[in-house]
C-alpha positions as CSV (number, residue, x, y, z in Angstrom):
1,X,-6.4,21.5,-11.1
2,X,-5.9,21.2,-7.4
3,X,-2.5,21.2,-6.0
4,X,-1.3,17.9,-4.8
5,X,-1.0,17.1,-0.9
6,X,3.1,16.3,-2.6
7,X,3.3,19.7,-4.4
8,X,2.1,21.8,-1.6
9,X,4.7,20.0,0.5
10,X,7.6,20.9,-1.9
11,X,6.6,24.5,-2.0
12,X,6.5,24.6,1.8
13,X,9.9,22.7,1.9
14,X,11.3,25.9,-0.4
15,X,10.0,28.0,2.5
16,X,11.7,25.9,5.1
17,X,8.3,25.2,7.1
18,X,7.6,22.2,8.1
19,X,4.4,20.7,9.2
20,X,4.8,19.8,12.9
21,X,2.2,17.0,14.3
22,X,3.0,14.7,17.3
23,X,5.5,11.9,16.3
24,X,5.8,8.3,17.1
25,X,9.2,7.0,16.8
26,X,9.0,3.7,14.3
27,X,12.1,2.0,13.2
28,X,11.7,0.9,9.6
29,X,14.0,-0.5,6.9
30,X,15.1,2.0,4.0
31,X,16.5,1.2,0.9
32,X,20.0,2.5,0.3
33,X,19.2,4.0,-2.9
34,X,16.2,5.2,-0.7
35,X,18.4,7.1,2.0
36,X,20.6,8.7,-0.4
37,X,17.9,10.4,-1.8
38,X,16.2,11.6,1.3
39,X,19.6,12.9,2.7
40,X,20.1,14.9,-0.7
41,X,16.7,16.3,-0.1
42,X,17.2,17.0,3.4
43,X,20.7,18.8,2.3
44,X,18.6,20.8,-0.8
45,X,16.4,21.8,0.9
46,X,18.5,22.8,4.1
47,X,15.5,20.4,6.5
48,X,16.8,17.6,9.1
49,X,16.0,14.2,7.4
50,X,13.8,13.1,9.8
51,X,11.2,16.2,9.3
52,X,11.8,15.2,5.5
53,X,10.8,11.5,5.9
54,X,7.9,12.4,8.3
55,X,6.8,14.8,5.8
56,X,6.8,12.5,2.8
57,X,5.3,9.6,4.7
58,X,1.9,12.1,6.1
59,X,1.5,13.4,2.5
60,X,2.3,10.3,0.4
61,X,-0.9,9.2,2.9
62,X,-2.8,12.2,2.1
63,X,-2.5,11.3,-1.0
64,X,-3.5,7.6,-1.0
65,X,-6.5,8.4,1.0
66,X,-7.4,10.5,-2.0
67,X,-7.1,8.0,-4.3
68,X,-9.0,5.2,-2.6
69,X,-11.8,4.1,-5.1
70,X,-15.0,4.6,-4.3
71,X,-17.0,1.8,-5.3
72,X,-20.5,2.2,-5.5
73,X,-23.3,0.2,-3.3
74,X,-27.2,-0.5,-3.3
75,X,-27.9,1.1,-0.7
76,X,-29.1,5.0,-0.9
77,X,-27.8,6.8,1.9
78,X,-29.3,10.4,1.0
79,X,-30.7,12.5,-1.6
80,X,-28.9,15.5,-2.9
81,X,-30.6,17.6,-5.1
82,X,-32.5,15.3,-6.3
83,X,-30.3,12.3,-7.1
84,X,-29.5,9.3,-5.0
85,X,-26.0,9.1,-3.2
86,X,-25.2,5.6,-2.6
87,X,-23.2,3.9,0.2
88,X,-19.1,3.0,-1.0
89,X,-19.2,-0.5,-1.2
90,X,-15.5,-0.2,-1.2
91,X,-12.2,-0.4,1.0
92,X,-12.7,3.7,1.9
93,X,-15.7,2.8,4.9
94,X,-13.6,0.0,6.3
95,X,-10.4,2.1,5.8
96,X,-12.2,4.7,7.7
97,X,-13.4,2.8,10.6
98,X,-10.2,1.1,11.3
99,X,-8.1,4.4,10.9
100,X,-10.9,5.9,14.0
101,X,-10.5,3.0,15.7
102,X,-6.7,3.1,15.9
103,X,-6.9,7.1,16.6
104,X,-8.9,6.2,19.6
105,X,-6.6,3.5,21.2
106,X,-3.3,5.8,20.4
107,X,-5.5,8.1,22.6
């Protein structure tokens, strides 16, 4: 089985490397329960809290975009070896779309 975008994350976190993308700084609400964990896993594994949260947020992501159904159409978009493919009929297409259209206006 493959490893999970949250495993890989916890190995690399036992490395001390952090993925390191662009950030956008977003003010959100957090549990206290919520903080007290994050700050113990920041202190475990020796990694400011903010590279922690940004990490857990881009893979939980990762993660969810894995998960979203595909739900299948009428339409045949291609033939692979034989077989039809049909279209997704479900949230992934419009997920996708709005996801590039929001990448394009951050610029």
């Amino acid at each position: 089985m493959a490893e999970t975008p949250i495993a890989s994350m916890l190995r690399s976190w036992d490395h001390h490397t952090i993925e390191h993308l662009p950030k956008v700084i977003r003010k959100i609400p957090i549990s206290k329960d919520d903080v007290a964990k994050l700050e113990a896993l920041a202190e475990v594994y020796q990694l400011p809290t903010e590279d922690i949260i940004a990490n857990l947020i881009s893979n939980a992501l990762r993660e969810v975009e894995e998960k979203i159904p595909y739900v299948q159409g009428s339409k045949v978009v291609r033939i692979e070896e034989g077989d039809p493919i049909y279209e997704d009929a479900g949230l992934m297409p419009k997920y996708l779309k709005a996801k590039e259209r929001l990448e394009r206006k951050a610029g």
